[in-house]
C-alpha positions as CSV (number, residue, x, y, z in Angstrom):
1,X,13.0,21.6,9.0
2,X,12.9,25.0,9.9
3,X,10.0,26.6,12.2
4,X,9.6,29.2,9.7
5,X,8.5,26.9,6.8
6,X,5.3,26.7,6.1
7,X,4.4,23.2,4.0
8,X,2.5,24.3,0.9
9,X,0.3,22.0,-1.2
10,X,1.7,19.9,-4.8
11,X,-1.2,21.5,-6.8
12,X,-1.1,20.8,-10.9
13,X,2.8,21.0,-10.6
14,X,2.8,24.4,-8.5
15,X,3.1,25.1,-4.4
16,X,0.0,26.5,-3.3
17,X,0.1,28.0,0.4
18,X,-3.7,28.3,1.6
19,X,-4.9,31.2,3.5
20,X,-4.8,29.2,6.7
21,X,-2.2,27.0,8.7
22,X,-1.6,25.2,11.2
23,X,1.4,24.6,14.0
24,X,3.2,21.1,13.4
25,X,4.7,20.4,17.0
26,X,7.3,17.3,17.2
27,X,6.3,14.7,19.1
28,X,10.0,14.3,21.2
29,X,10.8,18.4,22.2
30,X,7.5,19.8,21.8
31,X,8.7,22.3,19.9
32,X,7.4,23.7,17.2
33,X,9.1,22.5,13.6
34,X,7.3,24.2,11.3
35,X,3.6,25.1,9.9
36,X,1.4,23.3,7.3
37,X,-1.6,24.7,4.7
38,X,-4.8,23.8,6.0
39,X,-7.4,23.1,2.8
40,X,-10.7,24.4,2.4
41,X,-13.5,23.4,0.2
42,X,-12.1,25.1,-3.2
43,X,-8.6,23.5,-3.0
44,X,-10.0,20.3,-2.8
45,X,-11.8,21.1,-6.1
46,X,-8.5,22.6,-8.0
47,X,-6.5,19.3,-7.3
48,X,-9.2,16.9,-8.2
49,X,-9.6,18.8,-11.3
50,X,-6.3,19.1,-11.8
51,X,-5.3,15.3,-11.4
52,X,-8.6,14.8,-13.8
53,X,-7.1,17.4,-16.3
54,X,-3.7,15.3,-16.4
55,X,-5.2,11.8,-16.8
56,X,-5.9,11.8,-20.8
57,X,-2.5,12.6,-21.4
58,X,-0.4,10.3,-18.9
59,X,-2.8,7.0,-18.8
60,X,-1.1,7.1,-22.4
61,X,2.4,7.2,-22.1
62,X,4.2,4.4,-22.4
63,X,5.4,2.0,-20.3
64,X,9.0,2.5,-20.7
65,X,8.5,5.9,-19.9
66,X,6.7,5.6,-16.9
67,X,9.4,3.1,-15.9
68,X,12.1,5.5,-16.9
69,X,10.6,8.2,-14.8
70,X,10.2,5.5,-11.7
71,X,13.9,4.9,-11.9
72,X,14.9,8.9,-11.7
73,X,12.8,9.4,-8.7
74,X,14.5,6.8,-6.8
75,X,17.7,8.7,-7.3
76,X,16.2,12.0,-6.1
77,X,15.3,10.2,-3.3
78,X,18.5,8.9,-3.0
79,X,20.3,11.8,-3.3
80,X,17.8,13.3,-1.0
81,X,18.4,10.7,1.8
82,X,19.6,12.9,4.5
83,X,17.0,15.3,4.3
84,X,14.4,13.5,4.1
85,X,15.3,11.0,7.6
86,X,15.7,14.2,9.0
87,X,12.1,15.2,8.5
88,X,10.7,12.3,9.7
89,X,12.6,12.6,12.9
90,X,11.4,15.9,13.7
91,X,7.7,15.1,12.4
92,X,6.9,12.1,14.2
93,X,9.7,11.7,17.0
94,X,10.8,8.5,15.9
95,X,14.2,7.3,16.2
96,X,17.2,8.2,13.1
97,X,17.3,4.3,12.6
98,X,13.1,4.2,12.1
99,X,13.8,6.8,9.8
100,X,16.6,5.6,7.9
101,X,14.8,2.2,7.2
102,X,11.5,4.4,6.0
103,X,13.6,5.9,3.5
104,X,15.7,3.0,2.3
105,X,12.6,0.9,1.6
106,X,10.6,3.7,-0.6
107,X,14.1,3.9,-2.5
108,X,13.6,0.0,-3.2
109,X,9.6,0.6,-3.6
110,X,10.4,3.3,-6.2
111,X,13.0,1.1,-8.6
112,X,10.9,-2.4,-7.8
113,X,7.7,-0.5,-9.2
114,X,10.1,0.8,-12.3
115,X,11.0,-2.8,-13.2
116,X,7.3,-3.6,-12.8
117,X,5.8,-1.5,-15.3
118,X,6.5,-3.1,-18.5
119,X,4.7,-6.6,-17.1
120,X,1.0,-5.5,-17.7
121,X,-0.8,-8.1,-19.8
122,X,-4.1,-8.6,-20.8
123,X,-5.2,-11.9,-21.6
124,X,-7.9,-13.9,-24.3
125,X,-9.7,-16.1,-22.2
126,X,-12.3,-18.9,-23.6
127,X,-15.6,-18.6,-24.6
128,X,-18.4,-20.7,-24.9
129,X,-18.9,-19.8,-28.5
130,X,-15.9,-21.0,-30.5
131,X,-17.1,-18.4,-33.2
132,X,-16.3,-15.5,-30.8
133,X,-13.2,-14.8,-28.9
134,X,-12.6,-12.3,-25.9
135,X,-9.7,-10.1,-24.9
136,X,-8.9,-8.5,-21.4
137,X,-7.3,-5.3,-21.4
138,X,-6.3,-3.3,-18.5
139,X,-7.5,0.4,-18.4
140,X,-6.6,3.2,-15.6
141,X,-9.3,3.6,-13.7
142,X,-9.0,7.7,-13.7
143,X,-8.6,10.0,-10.1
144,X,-7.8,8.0,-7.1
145,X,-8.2,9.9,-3.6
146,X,-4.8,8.2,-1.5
147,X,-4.8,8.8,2.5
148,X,-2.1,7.5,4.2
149,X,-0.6,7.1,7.9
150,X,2.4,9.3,9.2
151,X,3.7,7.0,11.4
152,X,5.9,5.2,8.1
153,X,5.8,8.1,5.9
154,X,7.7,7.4,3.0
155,X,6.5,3.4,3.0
156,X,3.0,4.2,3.4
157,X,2.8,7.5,1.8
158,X,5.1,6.1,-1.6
159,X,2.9,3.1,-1.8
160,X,-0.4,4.7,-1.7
161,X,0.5,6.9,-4.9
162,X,2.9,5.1,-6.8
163,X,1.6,2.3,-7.6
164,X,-1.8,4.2,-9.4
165,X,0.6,6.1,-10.8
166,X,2.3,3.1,-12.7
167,X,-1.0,2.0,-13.7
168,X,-1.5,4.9,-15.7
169,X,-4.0,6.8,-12.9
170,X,-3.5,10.2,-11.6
171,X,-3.7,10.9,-7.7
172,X,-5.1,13.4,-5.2
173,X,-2.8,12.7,-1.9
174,X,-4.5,13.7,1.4
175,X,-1.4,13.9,3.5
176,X,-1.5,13.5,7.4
177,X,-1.4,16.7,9.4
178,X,1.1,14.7,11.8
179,X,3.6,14.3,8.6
180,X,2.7,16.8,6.1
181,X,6.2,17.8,5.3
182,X,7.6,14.5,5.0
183,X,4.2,13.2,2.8
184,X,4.9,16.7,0.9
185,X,7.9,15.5,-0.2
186,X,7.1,12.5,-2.3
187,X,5.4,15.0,-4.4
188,X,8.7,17.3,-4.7
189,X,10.7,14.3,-5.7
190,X,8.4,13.0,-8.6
191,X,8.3,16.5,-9.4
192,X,11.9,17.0,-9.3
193,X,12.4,13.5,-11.3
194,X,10.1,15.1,-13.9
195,X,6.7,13.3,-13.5
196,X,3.8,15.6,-15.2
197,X,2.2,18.5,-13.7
198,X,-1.1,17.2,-12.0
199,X,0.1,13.3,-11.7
200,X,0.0,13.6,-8.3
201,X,-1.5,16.6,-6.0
202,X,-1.4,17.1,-2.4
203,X,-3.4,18.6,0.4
204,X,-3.4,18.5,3.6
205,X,-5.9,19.7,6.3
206,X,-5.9,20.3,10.3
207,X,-8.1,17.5,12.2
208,X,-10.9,19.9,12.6
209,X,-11.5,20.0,8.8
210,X,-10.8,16.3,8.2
211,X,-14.6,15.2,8.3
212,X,-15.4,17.9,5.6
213,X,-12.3,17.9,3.3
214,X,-12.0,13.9,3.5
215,X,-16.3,13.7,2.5
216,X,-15.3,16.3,-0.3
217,X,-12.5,14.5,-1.3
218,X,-14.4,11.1,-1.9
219,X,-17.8,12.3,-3.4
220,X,-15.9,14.4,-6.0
221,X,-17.3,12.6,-9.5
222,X,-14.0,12.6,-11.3
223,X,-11.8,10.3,-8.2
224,X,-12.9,6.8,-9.3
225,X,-11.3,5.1,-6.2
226,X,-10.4,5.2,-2.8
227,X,-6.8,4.1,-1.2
228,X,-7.0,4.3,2.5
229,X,-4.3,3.3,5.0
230,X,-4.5,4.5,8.6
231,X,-6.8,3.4,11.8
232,X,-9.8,1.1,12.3
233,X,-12.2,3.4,13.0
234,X,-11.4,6.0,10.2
235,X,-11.1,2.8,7.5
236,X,-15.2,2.7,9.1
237,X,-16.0,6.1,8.3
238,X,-14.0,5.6,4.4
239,X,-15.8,2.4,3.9
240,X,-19.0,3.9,4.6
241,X,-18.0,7.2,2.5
242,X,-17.2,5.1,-0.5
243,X,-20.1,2.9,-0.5
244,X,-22.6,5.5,-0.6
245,X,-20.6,7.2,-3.8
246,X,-20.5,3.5,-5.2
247,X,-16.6,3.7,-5.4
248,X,-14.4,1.2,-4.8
249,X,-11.6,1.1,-1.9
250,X,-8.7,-0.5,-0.5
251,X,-8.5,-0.5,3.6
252,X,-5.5,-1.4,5.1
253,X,-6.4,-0.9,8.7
254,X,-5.0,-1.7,12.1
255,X,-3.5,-5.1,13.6
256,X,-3.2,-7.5,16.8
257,X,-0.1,-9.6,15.7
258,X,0.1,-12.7,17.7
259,X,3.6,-14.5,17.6
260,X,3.4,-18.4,18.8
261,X,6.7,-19.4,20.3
262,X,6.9,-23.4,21.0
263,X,8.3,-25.4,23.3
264,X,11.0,-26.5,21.0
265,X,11.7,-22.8,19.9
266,X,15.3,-20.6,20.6
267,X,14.1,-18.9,23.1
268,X,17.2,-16.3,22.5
269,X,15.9,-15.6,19.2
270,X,12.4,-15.3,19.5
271,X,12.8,-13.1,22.9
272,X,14.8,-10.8,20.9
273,X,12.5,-10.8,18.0
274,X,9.5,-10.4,19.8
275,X,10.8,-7.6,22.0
276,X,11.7,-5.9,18.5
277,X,8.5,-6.3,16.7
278,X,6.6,-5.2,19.8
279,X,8.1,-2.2,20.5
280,X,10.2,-0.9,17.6
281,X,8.6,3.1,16.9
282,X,7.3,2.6,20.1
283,X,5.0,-0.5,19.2
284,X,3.1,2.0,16.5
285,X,3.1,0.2,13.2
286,X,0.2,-1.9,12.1
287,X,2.1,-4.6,12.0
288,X,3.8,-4.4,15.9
289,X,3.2,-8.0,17.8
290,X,0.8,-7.5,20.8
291,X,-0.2,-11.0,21.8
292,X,3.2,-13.6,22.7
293,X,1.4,-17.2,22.9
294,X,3.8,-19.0,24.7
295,X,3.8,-22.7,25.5
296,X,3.6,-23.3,29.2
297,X,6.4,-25.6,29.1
298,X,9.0,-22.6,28.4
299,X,6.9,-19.8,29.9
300,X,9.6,-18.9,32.4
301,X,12.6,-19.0,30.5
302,X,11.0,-16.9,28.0
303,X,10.2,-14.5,30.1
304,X,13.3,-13.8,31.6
305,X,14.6,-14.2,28.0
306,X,12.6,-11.3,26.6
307,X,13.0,-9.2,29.6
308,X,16.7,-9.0,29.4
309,X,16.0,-8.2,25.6
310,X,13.8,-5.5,26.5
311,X,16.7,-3.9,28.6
312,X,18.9,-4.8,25.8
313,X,17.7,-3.1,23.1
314,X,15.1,-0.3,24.9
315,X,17.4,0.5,27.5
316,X,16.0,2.0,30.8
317,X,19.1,4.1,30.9
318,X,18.3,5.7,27.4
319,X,15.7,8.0,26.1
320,X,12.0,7.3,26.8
321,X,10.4,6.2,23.5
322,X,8.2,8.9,22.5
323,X,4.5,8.2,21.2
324,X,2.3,10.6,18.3
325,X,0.5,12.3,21.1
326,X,-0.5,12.2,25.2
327,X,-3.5,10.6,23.7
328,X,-1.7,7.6,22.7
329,X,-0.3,7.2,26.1
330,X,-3.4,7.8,27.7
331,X,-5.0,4.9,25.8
332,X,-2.2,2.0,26.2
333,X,-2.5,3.6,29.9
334,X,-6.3,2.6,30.0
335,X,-5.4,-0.7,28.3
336,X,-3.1,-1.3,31.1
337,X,-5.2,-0.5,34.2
338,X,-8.4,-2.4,32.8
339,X,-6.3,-5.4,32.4
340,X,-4.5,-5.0,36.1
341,X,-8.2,-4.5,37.3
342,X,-9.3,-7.9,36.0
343,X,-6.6,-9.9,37.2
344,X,-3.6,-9.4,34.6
345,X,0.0,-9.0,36.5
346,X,3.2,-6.8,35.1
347,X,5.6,-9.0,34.1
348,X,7.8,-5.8,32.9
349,X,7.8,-2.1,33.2
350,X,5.7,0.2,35.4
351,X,2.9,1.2,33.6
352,X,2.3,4.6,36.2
353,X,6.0,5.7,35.8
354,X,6.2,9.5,35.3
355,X,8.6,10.1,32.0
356,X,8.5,13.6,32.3
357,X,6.9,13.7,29.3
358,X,2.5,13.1,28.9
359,X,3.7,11.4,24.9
360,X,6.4,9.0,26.5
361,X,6.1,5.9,27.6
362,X,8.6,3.1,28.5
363,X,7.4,-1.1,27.6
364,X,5.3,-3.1,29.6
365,X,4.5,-6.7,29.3
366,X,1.4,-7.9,30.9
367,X,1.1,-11.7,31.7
368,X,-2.3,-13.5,32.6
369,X,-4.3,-11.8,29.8
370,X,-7.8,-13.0,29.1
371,X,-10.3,-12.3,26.8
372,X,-12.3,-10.9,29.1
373,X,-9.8,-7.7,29.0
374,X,-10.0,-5.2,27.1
375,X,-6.3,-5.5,25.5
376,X,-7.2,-9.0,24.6
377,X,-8.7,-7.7,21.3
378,X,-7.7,-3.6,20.9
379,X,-5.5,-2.4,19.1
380,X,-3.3,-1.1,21.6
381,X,-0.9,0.8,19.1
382,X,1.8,1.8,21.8
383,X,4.1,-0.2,24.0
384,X,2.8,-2.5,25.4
385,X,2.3,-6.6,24.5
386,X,0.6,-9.3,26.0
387,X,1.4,-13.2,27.1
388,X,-0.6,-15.6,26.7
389,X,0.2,-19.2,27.7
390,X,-1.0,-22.2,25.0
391,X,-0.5,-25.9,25.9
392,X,-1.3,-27.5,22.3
393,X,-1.4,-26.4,18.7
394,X,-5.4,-26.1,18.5
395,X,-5.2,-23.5,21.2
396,X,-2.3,-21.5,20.1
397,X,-3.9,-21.3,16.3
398,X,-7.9,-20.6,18.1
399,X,-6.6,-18.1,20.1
400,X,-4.0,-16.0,17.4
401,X,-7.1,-16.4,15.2
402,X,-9.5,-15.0,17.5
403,X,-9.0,-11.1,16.8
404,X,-10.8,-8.8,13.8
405,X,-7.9,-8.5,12.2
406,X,-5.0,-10.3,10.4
407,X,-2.7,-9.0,8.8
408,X,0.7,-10.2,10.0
409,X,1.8,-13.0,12.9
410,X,4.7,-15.3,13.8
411,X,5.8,-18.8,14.6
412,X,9.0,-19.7,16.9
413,X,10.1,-23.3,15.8
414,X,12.9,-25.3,15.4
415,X,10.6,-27.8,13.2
416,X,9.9,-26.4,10.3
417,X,7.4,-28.9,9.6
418,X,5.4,-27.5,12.2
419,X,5.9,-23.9,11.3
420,X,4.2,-24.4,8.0
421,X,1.0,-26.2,9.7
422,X,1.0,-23.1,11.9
423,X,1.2,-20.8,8.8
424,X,-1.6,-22.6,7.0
425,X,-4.0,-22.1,9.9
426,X,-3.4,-18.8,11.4
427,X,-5.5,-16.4,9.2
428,X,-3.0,-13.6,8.7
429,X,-1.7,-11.9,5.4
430,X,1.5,-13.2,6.6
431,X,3.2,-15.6,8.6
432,X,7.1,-15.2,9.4
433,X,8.8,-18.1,11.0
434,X,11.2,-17.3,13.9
435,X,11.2,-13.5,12.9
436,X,9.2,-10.7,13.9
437,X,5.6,-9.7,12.8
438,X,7.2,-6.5,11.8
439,X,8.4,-7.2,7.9
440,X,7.7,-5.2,4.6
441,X,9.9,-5.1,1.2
442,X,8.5,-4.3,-1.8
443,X,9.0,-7.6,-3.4
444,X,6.4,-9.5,-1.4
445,X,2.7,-9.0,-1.6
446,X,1.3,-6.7,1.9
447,X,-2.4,-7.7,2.3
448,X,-4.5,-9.4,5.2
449,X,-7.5,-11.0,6.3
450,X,-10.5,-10.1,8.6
451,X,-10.8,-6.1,9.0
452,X,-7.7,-4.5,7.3
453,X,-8.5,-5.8,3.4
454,X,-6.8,-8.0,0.9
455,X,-4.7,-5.4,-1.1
456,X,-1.6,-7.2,-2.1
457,X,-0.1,-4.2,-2.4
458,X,2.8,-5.3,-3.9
459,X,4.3,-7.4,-6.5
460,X,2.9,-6.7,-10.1
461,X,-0.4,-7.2,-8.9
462,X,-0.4,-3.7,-7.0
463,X,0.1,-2.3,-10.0
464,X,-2.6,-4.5,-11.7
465,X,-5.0,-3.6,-8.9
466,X,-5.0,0.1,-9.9
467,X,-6.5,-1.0,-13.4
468,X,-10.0,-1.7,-14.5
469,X,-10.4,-5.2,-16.3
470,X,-11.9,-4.3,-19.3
471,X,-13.5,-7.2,-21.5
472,X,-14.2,-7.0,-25.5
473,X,-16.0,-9.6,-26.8
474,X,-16.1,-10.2,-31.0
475,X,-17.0,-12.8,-33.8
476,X,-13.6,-14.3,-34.8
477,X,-14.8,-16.7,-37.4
478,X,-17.9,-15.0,-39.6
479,X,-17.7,-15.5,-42.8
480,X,-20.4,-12.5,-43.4
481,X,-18.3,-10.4,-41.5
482,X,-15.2,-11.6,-44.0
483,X,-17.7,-10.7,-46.8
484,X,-18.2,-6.8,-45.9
485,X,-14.9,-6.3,-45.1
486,X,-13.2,-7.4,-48.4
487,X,-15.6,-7.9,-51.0
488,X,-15.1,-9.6,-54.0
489,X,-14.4,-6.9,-56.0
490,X,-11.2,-5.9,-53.9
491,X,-9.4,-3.5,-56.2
492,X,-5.9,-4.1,-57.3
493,X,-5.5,-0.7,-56.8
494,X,-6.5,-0.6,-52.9
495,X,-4.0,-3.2,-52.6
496,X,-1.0,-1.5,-53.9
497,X,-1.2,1.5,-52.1
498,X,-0.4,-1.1,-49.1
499,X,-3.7,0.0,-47.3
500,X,-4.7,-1.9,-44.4
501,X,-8.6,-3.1,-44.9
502,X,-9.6,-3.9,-41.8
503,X,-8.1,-1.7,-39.2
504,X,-10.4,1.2,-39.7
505,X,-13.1,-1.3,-38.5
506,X,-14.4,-3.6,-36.3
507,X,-11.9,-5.8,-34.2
508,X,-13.8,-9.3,-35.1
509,X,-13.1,-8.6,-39.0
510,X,-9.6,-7.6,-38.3
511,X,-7.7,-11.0,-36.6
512,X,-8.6,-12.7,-40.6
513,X,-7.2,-9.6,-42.8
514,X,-4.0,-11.2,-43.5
515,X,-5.3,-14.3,-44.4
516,X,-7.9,-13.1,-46.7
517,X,-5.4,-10.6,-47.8
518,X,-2.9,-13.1,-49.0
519,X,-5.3,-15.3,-50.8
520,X,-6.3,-12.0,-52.8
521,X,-2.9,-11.8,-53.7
522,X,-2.2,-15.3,-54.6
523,X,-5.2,-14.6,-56.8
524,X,-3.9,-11.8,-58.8
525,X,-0.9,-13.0,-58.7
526,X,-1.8,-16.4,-60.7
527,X,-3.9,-14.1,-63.2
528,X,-1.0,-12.1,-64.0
529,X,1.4,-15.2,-64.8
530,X,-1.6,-16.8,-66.8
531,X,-1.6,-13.8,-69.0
532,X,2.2,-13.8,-69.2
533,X,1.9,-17.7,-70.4
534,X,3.7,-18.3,-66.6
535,X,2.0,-20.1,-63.3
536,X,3.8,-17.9,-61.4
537,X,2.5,-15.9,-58.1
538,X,3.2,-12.3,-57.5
539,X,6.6,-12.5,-56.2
């Protein structure tokens, strides 16, 4: 990126650059990387009404188009690797590796959603009356509003847009003002891989305007739904916003991933997983494990286990991790001291260490948490994770259930037997057995229980879930209905010209055409060879 750049909004196909900006500052040199259009009022209004001006025309292209389309984008964003890793590096001060992965698994998100496409059905469900039948069609709901995080920006950002965009829905992207270049870009490359103009539209605003544009955003009459993906107490403010418009939303919100390790567990393995999923972008992704139950038995071992992990993979001699903001630090910092104040010890890391920098801070593991601290249940989003010590299976599953949230956990077992019965008690979206919390390909469905909400985001039902259900209920079996749409005194002629009788009309009349058509044939048919002394049909 260069400082220069200024990030412009995706606006019916054509960069807009507002009248005002604002600086975007990398979180891991502080320097300044480049500048981003700040929306007012009227821009929010030109790309709802621009995504509302599209729909008609693209909730009826086909489905092998769309898929075609799906498939060319991948390969811009293929070609565009390099580029695009390097954004997110200089946006949110994540490592090349965090980057690398980001970009790799919208590439896969982009071609799984392609192959996806073509495997919308209705259905014809049963009905009470067995003189009326029903269908279920799927219809596009029209404008959905998409917010998502910056801290996985291609993830996060791809899935919030393309999967109503493969449902046949147009989308107003509100990017995030920490990642607005990178968020930017999903919109070039569907551009570039020749998506229509107004399919999706971006904006982006500084915090200060958030409150306003976001409220703008959601009570405009033409967005029909609400994808949201970002903190706890911004999902509140959505939630609320959407439910007094009457519009429905998808929250996928924060996390407190517990990972159980037994007594019968490798410790090698789970230390090294659990040291990964709880700090890996410096422990902020929704998914990052803050709560280790560990069985008393191999309390110890672990311990030492994970510590030499820790120094394994987060090396004391290397960089210190880098966080969003001083904020960030400032609140695992708060975390930290509550807990030290109410009898929690350090197992690892210094939690007052100087970094040189107020957005960087090192791992700490605390040990003796209880829930009378507040770690026990915050989100601490930053590096930091907790032990807990469990003696039997009713304690380890009361105590990883006893958050808000769920949306991801883990089980270290050698008995798989028991993993399972852990998995079918701890309520979590997912449960990965001796792997981390943190896991997400676009094959597998991404939902959760408690505050984040079910959203499945993945799997043909993401698409599906961008889709109204629409129901059409008709007589199947009248004969009345048969009456007025043939008559007796069907015309030879009519049926010659090949002209269908039925389509032009209701759907309940339709499903019998052929037969009645046929019989009407037959009919003539036999005339005909009785006049020409045969018993011949028509053909």
């Amino acid at each position: 990126m260069n400082a220069n750049d200024v990030t412009p909004f995706c606006i019916d196909g054509k960069e807009h650059i507002p009248d005002k900006t604002f600086d975007v500052v990398s979180p891991a040199t502080g320097e300044l990387v480049g500048r981003a259009g700040s929306a007012a009022l009227q821009d929010v209004e030109q790309a709802v009404d621009a995504a509302a001006a599209a729909f008609p025309k693209w909730k009826k292209t086909g489905p092998t188009q769309r898929r075609d389309l799906f498939l060319k984008a991948g390969d811009v964003m293929e070609r565009r690797r390099e580029e695009l890793i390097q954004c997110s590096v200089d946006e949110i001060g994540g490592t090349r590796d965090w980057g690398a992965f980001n970009v790799d698994t919208a590439i896969n998100m982009l071609r799984d959603v392609a192959g996806r496409v073509t495997s919308i059905e209705g259905s014809i469900p049963m009905t009470q009356n067995p003189e009326r039948s029903c269908m279920v069609v799927r219809e596009a709901y029209g404008v959905v509003l998409s917010i998502a995080a910056w801290n996985a920006a291609y993830i996060l950002g791809l899935r919030s847009v393309v999967y109503p965009i493969a449902a046949g829905n147009t989308v107003v992207f509100k990017t995030s003002e920490f990642a607005p270049r990178s968020h930017w870009t999903i919109a070039s490359i569907l551009q570039e891989a020749g998506f229509p103009d107004g399919v999706l539209n971006t904006i982006c605003c500084e915090p200060s305007a958030a409150p306003k544009i976001t409220s703008a955003l959601v009570s405009n009459p033409h967005v029909r739904k609400i994808n949201f993906t970002g903190s706890t107490n911004v999902g509140r403010i959505i939630g609320r916003l959407a439910g007094e418009n009457l519009k429905p939303v998808v929250l996928e919100l924060g996390g407190k991933a517990p990972a159980i390790v037994w007594e019968d567990a490798n410790l090698e393995t789970a230390a090294l997983q659990c040291a990964l999923g709880s700090f890996l972008n410096s422990g902020q992704i929704c998914m990052s494990t803050e709560r280790i139950l560990v069985h008393k038995n191999v309390s110890k071992q672990f311990q030492e286990k994970l510590k030499a992990s820790i120094d394994q993979v987060f090396s004391a001699d290397g960089p210190s991790p880098v966080l969003i903001n001083e904020a960030a630090v400032k609140k695992n910092k708060t975390l930290l001291s509550d807990a030290t104040s109410k009898g929690a010890s350090i197992i690892f890391g210094d939690p007052s260490a100087d970094e040189g920098r107020p957005n960087s801070m090192r791992p700490v593991v605390l040990g003796n948490v209880t829930p009378a601290m507040d770690i026990y249940k915050t989100e601490s989003f930053g590096p930091t994770v907790s032990i807990i010590e469990i003696d039997t299976e009713e304690q380890a599953v009361d105590i990883a259930n006893d958050t808000e949230y769920g949306l991801t956990s883990a089980v270290f077992t050698e008995d798989l037997r028991r993993g399972l019965r852990f998995a079918r008690q701890i309520e979590s979206g997912a449960v990965h057995i001796n792997a981390m919390t943190v896991h997400d390909e676009p094959f597998i469905p991404h939902g959760g229980m408690g505050r984040p909400q079910p959203s499945s985001e993945q799997k043909i039902e993401a698409v599906e879930a961008e889709m109204l259900a629409m129901a059409s209920s008709y007589n199947s079996l009248q004969k009345n209905c048969q009456a007025k749409c043939i008559p007796n005194d069907f015309r030879e002629a009519e049926l010659n010209k090949g002209e269908s009788v039925c389509l032009d009309r209701c759907v309940s009349k339709f499903l019998d055409t052929t037969q009645k058509v046929s019989e009407i044939m037959q009919q003539q048919g036999q005339q005909q060879g009785m006049q020409q002394g045969g018993s011949g049909g028509l053909f």
